[in-house]
C-alpha positions in Angstrom: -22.7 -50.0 34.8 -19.9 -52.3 34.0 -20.7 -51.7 30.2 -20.1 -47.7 31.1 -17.3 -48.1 33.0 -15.5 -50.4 30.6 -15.9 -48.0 27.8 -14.8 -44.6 30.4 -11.3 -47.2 30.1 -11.2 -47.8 26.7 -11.2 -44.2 25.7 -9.7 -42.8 28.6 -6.8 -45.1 27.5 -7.2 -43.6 24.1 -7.3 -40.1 25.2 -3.5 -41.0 27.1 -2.2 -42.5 24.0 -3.0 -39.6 22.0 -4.9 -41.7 19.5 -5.8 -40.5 15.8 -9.1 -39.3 14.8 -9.2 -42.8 12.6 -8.2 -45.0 15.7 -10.9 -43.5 18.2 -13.4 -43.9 15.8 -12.5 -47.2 14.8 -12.9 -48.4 18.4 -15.9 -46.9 19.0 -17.0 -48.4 16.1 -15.8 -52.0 17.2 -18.1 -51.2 20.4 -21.0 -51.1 18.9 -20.4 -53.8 16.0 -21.5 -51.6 13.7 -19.9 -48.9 10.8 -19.1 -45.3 12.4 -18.5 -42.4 10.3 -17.1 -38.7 11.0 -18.0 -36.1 9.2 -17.4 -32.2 9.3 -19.9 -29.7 8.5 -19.9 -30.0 5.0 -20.9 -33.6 4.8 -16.8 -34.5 4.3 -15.8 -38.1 5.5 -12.9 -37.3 8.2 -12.7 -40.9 9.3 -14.7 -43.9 9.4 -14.8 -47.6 9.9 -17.1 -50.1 8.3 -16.9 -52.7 10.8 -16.7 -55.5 8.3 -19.1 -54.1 5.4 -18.2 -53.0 2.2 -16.5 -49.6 2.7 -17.6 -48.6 -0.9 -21.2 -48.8 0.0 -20.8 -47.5 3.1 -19.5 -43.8 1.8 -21.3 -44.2 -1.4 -22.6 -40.8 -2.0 -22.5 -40.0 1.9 -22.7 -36.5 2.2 -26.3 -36.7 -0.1 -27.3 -39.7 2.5 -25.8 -37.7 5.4 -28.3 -34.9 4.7 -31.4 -36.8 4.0 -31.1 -38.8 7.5 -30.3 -35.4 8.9 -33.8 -34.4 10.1 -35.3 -35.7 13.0 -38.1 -37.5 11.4 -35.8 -39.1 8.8 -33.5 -40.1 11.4 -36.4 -41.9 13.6 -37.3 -43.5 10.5 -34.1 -44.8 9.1 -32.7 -45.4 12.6 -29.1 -43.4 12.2 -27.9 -41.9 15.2 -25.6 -39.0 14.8 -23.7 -37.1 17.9 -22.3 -33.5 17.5 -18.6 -33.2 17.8 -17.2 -29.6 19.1 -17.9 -27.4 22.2 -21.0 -25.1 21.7 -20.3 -22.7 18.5 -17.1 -24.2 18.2 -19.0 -27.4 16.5 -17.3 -28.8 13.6 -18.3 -32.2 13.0 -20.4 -35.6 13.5 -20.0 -38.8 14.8 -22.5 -40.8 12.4 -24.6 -44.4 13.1 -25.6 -45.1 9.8 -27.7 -48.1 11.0 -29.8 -48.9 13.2 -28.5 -49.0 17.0 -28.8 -52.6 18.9 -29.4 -50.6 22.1 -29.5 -47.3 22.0 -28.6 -46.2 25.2 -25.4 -47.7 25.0 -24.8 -46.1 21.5 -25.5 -43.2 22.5 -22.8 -43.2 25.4 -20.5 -44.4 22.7 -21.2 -42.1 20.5 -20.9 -39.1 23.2 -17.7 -40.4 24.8 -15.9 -40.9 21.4 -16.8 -37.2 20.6 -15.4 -36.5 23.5 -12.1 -37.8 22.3 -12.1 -36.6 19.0 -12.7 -33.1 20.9 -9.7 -33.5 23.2 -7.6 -34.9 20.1 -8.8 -31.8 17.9 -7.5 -29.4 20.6 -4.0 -31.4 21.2 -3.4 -31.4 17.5 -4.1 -27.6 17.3 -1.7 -27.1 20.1 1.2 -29.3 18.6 0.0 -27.5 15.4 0.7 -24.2 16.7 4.2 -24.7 18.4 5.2 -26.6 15.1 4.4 -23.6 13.4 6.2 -21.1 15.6 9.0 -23.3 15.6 9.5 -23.7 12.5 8.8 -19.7 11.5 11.7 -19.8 14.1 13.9 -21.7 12.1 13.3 -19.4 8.5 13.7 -16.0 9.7 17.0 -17.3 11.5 18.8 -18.7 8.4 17.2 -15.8 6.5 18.4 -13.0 8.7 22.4 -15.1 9.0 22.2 -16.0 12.6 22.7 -19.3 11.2 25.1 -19.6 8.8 26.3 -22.7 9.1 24.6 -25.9 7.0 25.1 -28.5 9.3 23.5 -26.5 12.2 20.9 -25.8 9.8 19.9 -29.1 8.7 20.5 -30.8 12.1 17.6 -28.4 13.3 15.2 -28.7 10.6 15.9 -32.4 10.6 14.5 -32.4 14.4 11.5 -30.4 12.9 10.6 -33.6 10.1 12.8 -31.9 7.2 14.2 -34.7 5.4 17.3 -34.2 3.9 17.4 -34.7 0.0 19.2 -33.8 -3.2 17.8 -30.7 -3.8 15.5 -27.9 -1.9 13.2 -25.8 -3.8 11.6 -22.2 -2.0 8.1 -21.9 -3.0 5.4 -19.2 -1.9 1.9 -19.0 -1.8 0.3 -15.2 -2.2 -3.7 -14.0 -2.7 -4.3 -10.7 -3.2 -5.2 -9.1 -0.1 -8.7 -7.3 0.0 -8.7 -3.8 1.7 -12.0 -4.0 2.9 -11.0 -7.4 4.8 -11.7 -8.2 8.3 -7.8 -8.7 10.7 -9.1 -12.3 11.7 -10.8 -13.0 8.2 -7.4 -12.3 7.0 -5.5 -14.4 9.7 -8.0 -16.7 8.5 -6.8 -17.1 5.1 -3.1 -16.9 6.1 -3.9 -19.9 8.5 -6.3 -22.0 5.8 -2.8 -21.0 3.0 -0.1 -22.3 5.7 -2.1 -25.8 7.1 -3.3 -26.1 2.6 0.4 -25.8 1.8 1.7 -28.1 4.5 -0.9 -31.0 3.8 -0.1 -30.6 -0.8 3.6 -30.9 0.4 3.1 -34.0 2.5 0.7 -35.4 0.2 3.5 -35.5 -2.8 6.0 -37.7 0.1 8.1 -34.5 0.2 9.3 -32.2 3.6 9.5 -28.5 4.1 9.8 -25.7 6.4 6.8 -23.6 5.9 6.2 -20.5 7.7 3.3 -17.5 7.1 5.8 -14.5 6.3 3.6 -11.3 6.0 -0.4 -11.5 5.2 -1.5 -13.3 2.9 1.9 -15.2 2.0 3.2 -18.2 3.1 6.6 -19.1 2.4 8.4 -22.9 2.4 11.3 -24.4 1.7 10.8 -28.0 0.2 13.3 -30.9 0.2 13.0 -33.2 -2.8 14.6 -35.2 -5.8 13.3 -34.0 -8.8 12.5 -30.5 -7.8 9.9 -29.1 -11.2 8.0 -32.8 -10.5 7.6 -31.7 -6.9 6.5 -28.0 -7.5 3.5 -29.3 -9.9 2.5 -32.0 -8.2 1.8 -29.6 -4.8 0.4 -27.1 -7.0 -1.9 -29.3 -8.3 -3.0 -30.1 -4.6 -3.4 -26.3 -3.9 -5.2 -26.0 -6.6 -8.0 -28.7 -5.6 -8.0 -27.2 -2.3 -7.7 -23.4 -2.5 -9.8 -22.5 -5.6 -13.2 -23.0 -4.9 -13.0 -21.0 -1.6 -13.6 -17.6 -1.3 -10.6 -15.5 -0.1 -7.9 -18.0 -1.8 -9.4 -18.7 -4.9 -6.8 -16.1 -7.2 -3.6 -18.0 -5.0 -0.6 -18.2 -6.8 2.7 -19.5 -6.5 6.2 -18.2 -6.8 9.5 -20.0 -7.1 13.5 -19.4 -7.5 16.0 -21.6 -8.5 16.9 -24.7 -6.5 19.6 -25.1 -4.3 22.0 -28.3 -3.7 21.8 -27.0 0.3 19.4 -25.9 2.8 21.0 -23.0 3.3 21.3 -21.4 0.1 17.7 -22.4 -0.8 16.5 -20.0 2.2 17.9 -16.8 0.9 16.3 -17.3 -2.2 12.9 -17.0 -0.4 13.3 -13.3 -1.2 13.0 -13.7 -5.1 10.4 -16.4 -4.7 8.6 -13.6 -2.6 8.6 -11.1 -5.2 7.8 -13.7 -8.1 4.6 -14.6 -6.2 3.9 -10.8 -5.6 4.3 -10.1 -9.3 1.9 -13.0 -10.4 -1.0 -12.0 -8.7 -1.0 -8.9 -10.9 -0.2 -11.0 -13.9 -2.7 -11.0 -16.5 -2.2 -14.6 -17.6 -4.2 -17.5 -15.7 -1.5 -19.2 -14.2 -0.5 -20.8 -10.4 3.2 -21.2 -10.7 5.8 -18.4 -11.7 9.4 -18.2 -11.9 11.6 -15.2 -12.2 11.6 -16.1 -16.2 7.8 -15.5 -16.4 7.2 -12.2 -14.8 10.1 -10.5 -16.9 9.5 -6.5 -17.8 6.5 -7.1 -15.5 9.0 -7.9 -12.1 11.1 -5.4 -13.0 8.2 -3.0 -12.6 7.6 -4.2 -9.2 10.7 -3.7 -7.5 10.7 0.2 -8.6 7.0 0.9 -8.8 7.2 3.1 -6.0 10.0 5.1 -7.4 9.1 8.8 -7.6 10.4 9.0 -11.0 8.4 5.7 -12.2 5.3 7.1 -11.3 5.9 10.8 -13.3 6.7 8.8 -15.9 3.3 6.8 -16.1 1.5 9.6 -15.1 3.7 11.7 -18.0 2.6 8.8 -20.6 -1.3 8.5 -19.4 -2.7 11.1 -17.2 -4.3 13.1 -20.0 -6.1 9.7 -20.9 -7.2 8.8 -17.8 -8.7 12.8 -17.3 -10.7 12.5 -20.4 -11.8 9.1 -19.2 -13.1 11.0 -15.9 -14.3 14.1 -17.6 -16.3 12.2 -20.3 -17.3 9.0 -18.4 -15.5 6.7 -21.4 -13.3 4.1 -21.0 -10.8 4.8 -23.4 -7.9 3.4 -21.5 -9.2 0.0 -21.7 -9.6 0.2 -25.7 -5.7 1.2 -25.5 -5.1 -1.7 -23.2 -6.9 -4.0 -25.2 -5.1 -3.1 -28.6 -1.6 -3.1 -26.8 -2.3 -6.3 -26.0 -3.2 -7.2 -29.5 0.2 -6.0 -30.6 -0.8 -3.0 -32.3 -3.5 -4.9 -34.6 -6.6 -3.2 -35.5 -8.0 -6.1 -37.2 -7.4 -8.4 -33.5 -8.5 -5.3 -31.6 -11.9 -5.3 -33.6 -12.4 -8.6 -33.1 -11.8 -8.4 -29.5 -13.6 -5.9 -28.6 -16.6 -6.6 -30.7 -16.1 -2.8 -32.4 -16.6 -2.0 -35.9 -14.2 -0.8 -37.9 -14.9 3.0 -38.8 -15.8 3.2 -34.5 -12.1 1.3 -33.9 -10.5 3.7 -36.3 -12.4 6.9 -34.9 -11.5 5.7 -31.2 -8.4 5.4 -31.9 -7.5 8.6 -33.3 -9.3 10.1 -30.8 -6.4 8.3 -28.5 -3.2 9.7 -30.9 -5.4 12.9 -30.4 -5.6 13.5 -26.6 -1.8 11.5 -25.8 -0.4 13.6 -28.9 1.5 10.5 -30.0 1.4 7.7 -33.4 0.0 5.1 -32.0 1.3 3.2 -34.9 5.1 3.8 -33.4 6.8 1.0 -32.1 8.8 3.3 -28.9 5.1 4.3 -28.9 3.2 1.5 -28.1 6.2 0.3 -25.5 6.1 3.4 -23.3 2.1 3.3 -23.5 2.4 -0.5 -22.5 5.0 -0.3 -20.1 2.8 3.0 -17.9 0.3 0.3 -18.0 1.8 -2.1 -16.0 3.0 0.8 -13.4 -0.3 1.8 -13.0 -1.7 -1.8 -12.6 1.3 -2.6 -9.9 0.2 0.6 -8.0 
């Protein structure tokens, strides 16, 4: 009894404090003398303590250990204890004994209460999260729309938000293509997982920003920092570790505009880093980070693409293409694509496409034939390339 209620203080004194993930399990661990780990559902170490052993051989390969003591008749054997951590569905981790207990009953109170407090932590951090959030979306759309126009204003708010101020700020936006056939909350899903992923590669590099989800599937930021095309690829390289491998953000891109000396005039370039980022996911090129120099003809395209005129004109260029396409079953716009893209060359276009000659030649006469055009004309091959890229920002 006294053993029960001194551990109801110690984390009931945590709870108050609002302790850390790492702190609560850290005590727990000092409890029970022994190493504690936590882990979420894919086997990822969250926090742990080794309670005086070697930390190295303690997470050594964990999440293969973690699974092979995972059944029950592994765990009798080996003697780990484990505690689920989460209410009901809402499960999303374990609090790990990777030893044998000294007396059970006592770990397993432990063990229970200190899931208990990594629930209640879990819940305060998602609240904090979540005003954060709004507060600082808050902040964006006000210096974006001019209802604050003044810098110091501006600064002295996004100080109190954990903007630090800095020599330059840099706009930066993270877009994925959006799927039609998506799900509303799979997509707030993905705007959330892009927002919290962009927020945790920006603190990771020691810089600040104001980040804020914009529309779906785009978050926008503006980041503080001193050396501002250092800053932009060392976050990219954190979204790319954590964004690529997961379905629904794995195509993520970045856009950018130039840097400003003040807050301020960073923000109302969010609008051109918008519209780089919207451009690059229809890019062609492999790439994560675009500027307004890389998109080019490309960005022009986008701003008018839904320009009544722009449209006739791709549909004046390659309609008659696309109907034989349809009629016949062939795929003779992608032959065209593909040899555009190989700058008129017959000899790159063979390669490419694996054709022999006498077939490229045929096909593409049979193209000159049906457009009524020289393919081997310069204006030619621009126009042709140019409906392309309307069609493929449709």
């Amino acid at each position: 009894m006294s053993f029960a209620r001194t551990t109801h203080e110690v984390f009931t004194s945590l709870n108050m404090a609002r302790a850390s993930s790492t702190d609560i399990v850290t005590r727990a661990s000092h409890i029970l003398n022994a190493p504690l780990v936590l882990e979420d559902l894919n086997r990822h170490v969250l926090a742990h303590c080794a309670a005086g052993e070697s930390t190295s051989q303690l997470l050594d390969q964990w999440a293969e250990r973690s699974r092979m003591h995972d059944s029950p008749s592994a765990a009798k054997t080996s003697g780990w204890s484990a505690v689920p951590v989460g209410v009901g569905t809402e499960r999303w981790g374990r609090l790990v004994l990777p030893v044998e207990a000294a007396n059970e009953p006592r770990a397993k109170m432990v063990l229970e209460r200190a899931a208990q407090s990594l629930q209640l932590h879990r819940m305060l951090q998602q609240e904090r999260d979540a005003l954060v959030v709004h507060a600082l979306g808050g902040l964006l759309d006000d210096m974006l729309s001019g209802r604050i126009n003044d810098e110091t204003e501006a600064l002295v708010r996004a100080n109190a938000l954990g903007l630090k101020t800095n020599k330059h700020y840099v706009p930066i936006v993270i877009r994925v293509p959006q799927r039609p056939d998506a799900h509303p909350l799979t997509q707030g899903e993905i705007d959330r997982r892009l927002l919290t992923t962009l927020r945790q590669a920006i603190s990771e590099t020691g810089h600040t920003a104001i980040v804020s989800i914009r529309r779906e599937g785009t978050v926008s930021a503006v980041m503080s920092c001193a050396e501002p095309d250092n800053a932009l690829h060392q976050v990219c390289a954190g979204l790319d570790i954590r964004l690529s491998q997961r379905d629904g953000t794995n195509a993520w891109v970045a856009g950018t505009a130039p840097h400003a000396a003040t807050l301020l005039a960073a923000a109302q370039e969010i609008s051109e880093a918008e519209h780089v980022a919207d451009v690059g996911v229809t890019m062609p090129e492999v790439n994560r980070l675009y500027r307004f120099t890389d998109v080019r003809l490309r960005g022009l395209i986008a701003l008018i693409r839904n320009d009544h005129h722009v449209q006739a004109f791709a549909e004046t260029e390659l309609g008659r293409l696309l109907e034989h396409d349809a009629r016949n079953n062939d795929d003779l716009l992608s032959l065209l694509r593909t040899y555009l893209d190989c700058g008129g060359s017959k000899t790159h276009t063979a390669r490419t496409t694996g054709l022999s000659r006498p077939t490229l030649y045929t096909r593409l006469q049979t193209i000159e034939r049906i457009l009524n055009i020289p393919l081997d004309a310069a204006e030619s091959r621009t126009s042709l390339h140019t409906a392309l890229m309307i069609l493929g920002a449709s």
